[in-house]
C-alpha positions as CSV (number, residue, x, y, z in Angstrom):
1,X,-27.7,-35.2,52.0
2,X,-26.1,-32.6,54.1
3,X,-22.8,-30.3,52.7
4,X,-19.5,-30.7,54.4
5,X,-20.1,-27.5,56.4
6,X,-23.8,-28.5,57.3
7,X,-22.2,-31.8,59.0
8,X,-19.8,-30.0,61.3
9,X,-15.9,-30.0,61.8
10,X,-15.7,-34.0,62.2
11,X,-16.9,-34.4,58.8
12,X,-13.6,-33.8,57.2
13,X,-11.7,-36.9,59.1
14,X,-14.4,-38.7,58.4
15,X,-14.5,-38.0,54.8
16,X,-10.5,-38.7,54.3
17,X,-11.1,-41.9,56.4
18,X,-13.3,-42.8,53.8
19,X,-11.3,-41.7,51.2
20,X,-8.1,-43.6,52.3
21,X,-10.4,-47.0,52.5
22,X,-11.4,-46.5,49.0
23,X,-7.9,-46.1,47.5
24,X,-7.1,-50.0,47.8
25,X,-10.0,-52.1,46.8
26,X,-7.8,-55.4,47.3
27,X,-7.3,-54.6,50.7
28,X,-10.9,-54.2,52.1
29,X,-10.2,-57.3,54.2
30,X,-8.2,-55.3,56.8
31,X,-10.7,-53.0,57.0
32,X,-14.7,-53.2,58.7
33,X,-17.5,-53.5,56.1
34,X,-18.9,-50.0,54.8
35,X,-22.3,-48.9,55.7
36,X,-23.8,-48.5,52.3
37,X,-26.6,-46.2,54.2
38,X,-24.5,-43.5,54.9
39,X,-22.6,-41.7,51.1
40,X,-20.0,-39.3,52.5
41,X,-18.0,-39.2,49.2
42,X,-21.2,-38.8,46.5
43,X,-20.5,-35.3,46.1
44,X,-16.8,-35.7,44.3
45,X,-19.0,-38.4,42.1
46,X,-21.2,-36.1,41.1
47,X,-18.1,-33.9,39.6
48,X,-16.9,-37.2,37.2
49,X,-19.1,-36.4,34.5
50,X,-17.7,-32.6,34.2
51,X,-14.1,-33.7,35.0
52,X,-14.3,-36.1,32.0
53,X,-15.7,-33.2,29.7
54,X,-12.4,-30.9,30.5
55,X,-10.1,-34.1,30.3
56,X,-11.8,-34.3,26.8
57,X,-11.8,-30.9,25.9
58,X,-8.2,-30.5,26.7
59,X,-7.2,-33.5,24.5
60,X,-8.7,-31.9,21.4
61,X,-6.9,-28.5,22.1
62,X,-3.9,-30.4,22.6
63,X,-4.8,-32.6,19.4
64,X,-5.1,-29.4,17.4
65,X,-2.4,-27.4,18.3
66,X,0.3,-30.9,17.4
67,X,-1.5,-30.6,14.0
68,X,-1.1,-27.1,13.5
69,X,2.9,-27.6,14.8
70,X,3.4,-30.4,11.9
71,X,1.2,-28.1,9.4
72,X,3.8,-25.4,10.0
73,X,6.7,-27.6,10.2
74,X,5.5,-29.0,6.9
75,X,6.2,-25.7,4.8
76,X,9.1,-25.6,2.4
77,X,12.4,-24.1,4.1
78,X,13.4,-21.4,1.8
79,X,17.2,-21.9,0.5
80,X,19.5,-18.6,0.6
81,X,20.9,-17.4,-2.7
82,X,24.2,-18.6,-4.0
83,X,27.5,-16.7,-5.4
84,X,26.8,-13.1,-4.3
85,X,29.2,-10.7,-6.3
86,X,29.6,-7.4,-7.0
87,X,31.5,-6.2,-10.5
88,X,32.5,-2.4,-11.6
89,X,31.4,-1.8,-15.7
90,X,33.2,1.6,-15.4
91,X,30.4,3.6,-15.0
92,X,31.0,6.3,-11.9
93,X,29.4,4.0,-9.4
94,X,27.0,2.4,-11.0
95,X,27.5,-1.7,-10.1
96,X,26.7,-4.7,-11.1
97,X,25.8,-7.4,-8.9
98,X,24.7,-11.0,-9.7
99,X,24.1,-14.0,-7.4
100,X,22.7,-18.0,-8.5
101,X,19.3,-18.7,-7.6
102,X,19.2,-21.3,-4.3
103,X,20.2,-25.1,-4.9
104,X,16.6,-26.7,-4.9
105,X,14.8,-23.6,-6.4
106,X,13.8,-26.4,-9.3
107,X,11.6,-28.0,-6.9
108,X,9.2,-25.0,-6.3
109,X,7.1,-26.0,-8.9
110,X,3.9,-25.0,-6.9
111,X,5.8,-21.4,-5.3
112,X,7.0,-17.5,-6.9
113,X,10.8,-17.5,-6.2
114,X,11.6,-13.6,-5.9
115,X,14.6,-12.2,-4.6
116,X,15.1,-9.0,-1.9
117,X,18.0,-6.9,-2.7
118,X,18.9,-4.3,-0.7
119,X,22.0,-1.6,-1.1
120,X,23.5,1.0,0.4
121,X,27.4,2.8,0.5
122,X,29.0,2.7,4.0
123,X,28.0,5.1,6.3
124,X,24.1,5.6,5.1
125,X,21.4,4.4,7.5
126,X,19.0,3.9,5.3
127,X,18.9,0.3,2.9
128,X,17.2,1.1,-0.7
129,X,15.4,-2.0,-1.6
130,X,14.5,-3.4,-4.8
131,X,12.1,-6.9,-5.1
132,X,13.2,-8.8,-8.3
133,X,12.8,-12.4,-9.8
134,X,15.9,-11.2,-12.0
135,X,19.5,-12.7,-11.1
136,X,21.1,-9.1,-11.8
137,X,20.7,-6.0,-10.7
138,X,22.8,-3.1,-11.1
139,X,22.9,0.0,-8.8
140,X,24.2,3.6,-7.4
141,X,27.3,3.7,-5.2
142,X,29.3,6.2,-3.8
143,X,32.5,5.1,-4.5
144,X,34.1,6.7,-2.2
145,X,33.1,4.3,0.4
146,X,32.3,0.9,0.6
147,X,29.7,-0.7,-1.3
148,X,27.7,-3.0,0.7
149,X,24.8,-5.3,-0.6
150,X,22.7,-8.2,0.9
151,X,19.9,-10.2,-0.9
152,X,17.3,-13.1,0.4
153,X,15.1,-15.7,-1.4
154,X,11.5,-14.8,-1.3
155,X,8.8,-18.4,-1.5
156,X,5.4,-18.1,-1.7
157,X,2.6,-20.4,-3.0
158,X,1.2,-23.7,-2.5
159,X,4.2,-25.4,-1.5
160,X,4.3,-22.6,1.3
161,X,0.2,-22.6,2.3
162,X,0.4,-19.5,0.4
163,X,3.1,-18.4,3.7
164,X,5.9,-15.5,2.5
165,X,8.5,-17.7,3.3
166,X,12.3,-15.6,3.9
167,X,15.7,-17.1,4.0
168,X,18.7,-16.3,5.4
169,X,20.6,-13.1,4.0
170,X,24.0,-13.4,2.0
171,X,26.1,-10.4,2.0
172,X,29.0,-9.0,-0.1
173,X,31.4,-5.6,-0.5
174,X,32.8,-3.8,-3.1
175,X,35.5,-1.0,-2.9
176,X,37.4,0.7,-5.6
177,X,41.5,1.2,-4.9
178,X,41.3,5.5,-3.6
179,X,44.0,7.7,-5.3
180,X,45.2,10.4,-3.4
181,X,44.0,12.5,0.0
182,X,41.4,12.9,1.3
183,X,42.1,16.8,1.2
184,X,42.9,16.8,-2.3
185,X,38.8,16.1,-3.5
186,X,37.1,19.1,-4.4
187,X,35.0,20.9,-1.6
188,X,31.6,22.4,-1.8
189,X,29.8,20.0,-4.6
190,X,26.8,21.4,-5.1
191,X,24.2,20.9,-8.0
192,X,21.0,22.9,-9.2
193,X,18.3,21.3,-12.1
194,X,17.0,24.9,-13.1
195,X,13.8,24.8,-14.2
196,X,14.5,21.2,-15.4
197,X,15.9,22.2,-18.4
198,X,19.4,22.2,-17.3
199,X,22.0,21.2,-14.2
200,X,24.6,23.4,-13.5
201,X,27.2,22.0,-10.7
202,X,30.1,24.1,-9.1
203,X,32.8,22.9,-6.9
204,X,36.1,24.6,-5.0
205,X,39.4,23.2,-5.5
206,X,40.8,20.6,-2.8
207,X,42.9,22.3,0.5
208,X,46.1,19.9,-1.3
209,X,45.4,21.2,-4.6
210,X,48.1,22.1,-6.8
211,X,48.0,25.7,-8.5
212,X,48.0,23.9,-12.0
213,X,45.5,21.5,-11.3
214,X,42.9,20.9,-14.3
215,X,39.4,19.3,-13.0
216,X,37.1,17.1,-15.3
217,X,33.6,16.0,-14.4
218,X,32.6,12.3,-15.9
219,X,28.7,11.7,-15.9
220,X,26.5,8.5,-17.0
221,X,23.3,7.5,-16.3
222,X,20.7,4.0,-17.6
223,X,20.6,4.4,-21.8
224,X,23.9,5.8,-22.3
225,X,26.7,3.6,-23.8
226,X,29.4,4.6,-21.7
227,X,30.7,7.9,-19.1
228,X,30.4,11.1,-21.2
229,X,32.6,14.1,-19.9
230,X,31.1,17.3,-19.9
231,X,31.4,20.1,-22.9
232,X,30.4,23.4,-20.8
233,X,32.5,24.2,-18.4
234,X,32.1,27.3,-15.6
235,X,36.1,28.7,-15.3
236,X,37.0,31.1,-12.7
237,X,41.0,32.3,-13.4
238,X,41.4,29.3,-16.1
239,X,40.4,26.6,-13.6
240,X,37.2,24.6,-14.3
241,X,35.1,25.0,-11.1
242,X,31.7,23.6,-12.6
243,X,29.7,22.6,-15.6
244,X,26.6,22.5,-17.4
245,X,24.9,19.9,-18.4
246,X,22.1,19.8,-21.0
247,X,19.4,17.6,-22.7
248,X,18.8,15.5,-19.7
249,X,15.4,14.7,-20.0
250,X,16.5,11.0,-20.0
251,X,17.9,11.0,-17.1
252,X,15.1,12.4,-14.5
253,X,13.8,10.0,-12.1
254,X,17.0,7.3,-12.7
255,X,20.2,7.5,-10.6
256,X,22.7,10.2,-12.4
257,X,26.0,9.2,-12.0
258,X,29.0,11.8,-11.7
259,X,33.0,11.7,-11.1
260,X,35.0,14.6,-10.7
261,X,38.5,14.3,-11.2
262,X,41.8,16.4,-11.4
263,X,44.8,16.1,-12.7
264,X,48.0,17.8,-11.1
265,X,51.5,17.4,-12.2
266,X,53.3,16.9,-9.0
267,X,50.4,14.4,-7.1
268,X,47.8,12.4,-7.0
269,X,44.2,13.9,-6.3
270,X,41.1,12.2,-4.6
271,X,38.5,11.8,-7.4
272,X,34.6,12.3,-6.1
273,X,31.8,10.2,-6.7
274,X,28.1,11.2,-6.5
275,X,24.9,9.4,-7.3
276,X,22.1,12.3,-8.3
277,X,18.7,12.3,-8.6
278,X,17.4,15.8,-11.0
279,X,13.8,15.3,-9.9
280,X,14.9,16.2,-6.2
281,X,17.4,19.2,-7.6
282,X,15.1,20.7,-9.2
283,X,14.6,24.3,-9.1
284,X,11.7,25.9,-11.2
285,X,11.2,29.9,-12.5
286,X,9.2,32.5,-10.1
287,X,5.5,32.4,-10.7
288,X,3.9,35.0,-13.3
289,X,1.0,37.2,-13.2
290,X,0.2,37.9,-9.5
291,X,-2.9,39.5,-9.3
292,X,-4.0,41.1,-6.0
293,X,-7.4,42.4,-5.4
294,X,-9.7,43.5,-2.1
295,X,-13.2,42.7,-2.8
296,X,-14.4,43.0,0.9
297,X,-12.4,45.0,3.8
298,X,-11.0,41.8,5.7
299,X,-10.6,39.9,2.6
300,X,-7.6,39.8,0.6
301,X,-7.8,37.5,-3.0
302,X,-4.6,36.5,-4.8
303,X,-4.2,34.6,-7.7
304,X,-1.0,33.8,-10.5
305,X,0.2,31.4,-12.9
306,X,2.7,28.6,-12.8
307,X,5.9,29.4,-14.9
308,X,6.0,29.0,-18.2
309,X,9.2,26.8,-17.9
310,X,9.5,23.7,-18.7
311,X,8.2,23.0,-14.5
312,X,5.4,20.2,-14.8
313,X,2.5,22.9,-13.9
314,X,1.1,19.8,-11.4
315,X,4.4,19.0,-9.6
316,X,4.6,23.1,-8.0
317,X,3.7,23.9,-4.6
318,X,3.6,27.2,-3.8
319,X,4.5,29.5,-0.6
320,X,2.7,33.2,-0.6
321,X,3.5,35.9,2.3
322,X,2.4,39.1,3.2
323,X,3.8,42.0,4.9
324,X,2.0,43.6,7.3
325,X,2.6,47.1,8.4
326,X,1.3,47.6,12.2
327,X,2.7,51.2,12.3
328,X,6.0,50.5,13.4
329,X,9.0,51.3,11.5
330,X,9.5,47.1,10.8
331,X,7.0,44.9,8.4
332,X,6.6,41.1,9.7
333,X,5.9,39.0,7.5
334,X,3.1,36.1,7.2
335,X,3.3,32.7,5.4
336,X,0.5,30.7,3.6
337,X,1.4,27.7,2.0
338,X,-0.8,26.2,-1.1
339,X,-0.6,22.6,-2.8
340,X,-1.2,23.1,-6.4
341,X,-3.2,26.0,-5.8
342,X,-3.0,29.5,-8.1
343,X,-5.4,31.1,-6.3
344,X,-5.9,32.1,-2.7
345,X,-7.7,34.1,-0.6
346,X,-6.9,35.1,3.2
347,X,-9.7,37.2,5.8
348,X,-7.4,39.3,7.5
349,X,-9.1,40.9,11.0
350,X,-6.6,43.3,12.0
351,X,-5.8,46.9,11.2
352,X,-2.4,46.5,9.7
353,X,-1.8,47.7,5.9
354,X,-0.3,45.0,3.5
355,X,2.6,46.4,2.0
356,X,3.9,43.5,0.0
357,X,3.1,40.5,-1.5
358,X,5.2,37.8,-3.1
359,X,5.0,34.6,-4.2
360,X,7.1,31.5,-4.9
361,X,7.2,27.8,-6.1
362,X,9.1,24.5,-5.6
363,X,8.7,20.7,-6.4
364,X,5.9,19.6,-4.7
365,X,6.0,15.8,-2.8
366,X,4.2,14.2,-5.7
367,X,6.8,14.8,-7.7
368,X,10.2,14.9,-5.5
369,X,11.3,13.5,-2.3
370,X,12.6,17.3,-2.0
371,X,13.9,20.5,-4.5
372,X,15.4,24.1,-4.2
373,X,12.1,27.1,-3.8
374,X,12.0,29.5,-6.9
375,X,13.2,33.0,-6.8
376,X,10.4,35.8,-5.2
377,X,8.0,37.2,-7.3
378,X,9.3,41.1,-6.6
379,X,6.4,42.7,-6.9
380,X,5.8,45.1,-4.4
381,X,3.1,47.7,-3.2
382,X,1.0,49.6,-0.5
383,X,-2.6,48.1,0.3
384,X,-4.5,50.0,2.7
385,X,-7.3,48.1,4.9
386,X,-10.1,50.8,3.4
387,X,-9.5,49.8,-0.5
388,X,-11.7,48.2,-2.4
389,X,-10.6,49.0,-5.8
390,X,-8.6,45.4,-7.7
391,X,-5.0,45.9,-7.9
392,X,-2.8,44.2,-10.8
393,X,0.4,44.0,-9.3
394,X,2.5,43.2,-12.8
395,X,5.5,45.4,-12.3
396,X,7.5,44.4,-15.3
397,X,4.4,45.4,-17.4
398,X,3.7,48.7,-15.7
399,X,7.9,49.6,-16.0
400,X,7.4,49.0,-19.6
401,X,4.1,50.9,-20.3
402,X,5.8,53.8,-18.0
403,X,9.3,53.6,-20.2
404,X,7.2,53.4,-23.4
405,X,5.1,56.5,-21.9
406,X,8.3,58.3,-21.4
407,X,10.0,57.9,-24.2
408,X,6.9,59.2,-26.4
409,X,6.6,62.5,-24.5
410,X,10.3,62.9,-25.2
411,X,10.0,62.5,-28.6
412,X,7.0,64.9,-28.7
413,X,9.3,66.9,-27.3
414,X,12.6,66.6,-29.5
415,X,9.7,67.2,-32.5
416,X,9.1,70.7,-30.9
């Protein structure tokens, strides 16, 4: 049987004569009888047997794909929550807020119902989340602003395929009635957890405050009854301008809630709100014991101890640097940074004399999200390239061996 190209370009015609005399069986009476000897359309015959096989193949894709559409379609909708509000228990910005679980959440027998809550204070970019399967929550606000608070039903199990299933969001607001200027608030709130033993915050008096103004500062945090005021304060001319606050322990790593307020007897002033967290204030005691030594020429060994503070030894990273005399009338300094580590040692390949070394600490990210870095170590000294003898750089020991020295030869001498 020869191709369409082999039987040259009146093949064509002929085969769509063909064709057309084929497409109405019940009219072959107007037409002349086929010659059965000659087959011009066999070769679109021979392609019914693979056409069937995609025709079929595409039936069961399309077959599958409606099933998977009504398996979806099948999964429990998940409701939204109900009766979203937001309530103030007096306690500097801490909030409650409470919603009703979803109409038909009694029909989940076979499905988790949790909720997403998320909050933030007007303003901040950033949504702090919390999953729950509680109906109440209570949270940090900066009063201040506006509180603002969303929440969605979480459904997973066999009544989803074992899907997360999310509804829609419900939203509510809360804001406290402001007293007050704006430019009557105290300026300059800042707050230190030294050593974590204690917090000491300091403040400057509003631009609209009256001479005669008398500040308060109001704190509470989870486990405490009600908003204690504070029992140390920092004066400067009779006015309070900070405080100190002690025994804290129970508050690290929970939201620390603080008001400061004034009173003035000819207006109004703006009371501030501030949510705290002491881990991330911390700010922990120099290191101790710095010990320097050169055991090689290019090799310079330091080593110390961790505070003996109250610091968590494991939550300290530690920050060492080095001056480095090249001869000119200015030391640079170098920086090595350490996780955890008491003990370092750094190959040095240039010529330059090391005339200091200090070393300090701060919260590490184990620990905090961020903190304040220790005071410098203050020790001091001159380390040429060419020693090899170990130095104990321990200055407060060697003043007081040189003061006790002292003070014996003058007493040998007051004896004479």
């Amino acid at each position: 049987m020869q191709s369409l190209e082999q039987r040259g370009p009146g093949a064509a015609e002929e085969l769509s004569a063909q064709h057309r005399r084929t497409q109405c069986p019940g009219r072959a009476s107007l037409h002349a009888p086929q010659d059965t000897r000659h087959r011009p359309a066999q070769p679109l015959m021979s392609l019914l047997p693979m056409a069937s096989q995609w025709i079929c193949a595409l039936a069961a894709a399309l077959m599958w794909g409606c099933a998977a559409a009504s398996s979806s379609s099948s999964h429990t909708a998940a409701a939204a929550p109900q009766d979203l509000h937001i309530t103030d228990p007096g306690l500097l910005g801490s909030l409650d807020i409470e919603w009703k679980p979803p109409p038909n959440a009694q029909t989940f027998n076979d499905c988790t119902v949790k909720y997403r809550f998320e909050h933030h204070s007007a303003g901040d970019r950033d949504w702090k989340v919390i999953f729950t399967k509680k109906l109440k929550v209570r949270a940090g606000f900066d009063l201040s602003r506006i509180a603002e608070v969303r929440v969605q039903t979480l459904l997973e199990g066999r009544c989803t395929d074992g899907v997360e299933v999310q509804s829609d969001w419900i939203y509510a607001t809360f804001q406290v009635p402001l007293q007050g200027k704006l430019e009557s608030e105290v300026q300059n709130f800042h707050c230190i957890y030294h050593d974590w033993e204690y917090l000491k915050c300091t403040w400057q008096p509003g631009l609209l405050t009256p001479h005669s103004v008398h500040y308060g500062l109001y704190y509470w945090y989870e486990g405490l009854d009600h908003a204690v005021q504070c029992d140390t304060y920092v004066q400067e001319h009779g006015m309070n301008i900070g405080c100190v606050l002690q025994n804290l322990s129970q508050a690290e790593y929970k939201d620390l809630s603080i008001c400061v307020n004034g009173s003035g007897a000819t207006a109004l002033l703006r009371p501030l709100y501030v949510t705290l967290r002491l881990h991330n204030l911390a700010k922990p005691l120099p290191p101790e014991q710095l010990v320097v030594s050169m055991p090689a020429a290019q090799e310079l060994h330091l080593a110390w101890t961790p505070p003996s503070g109250k610091t968590p030894p494991q939550c300290l990273e530690y920050e060492v640097q080095l001056a480095e005399d090249d001869g000119e009338d200015k030391a640079s300094w170098v920086s090595v940074s350490t996780q955890m580590e008491t003990k370092l040692t750094i190959y040095r390949a240039n010529q330059s004399r090391v005339s200091c070394v200090r070393v300090r600490g701060r919260t590490n990210i184990f620990c905090a999200d961020q903190g304040f870095w220790s005071e410098w170590t203050q020790e001091c000294f001159s380390v040429s390239r060419k020693e090899g003898k170990r130095l104990f750089v321990f200055v407060p020991l060697i003043l007081s061996l040189s003061s006790s020295f002292m003070l014996m030869l003058v007493g040998q001498c007051m004896k004479r």
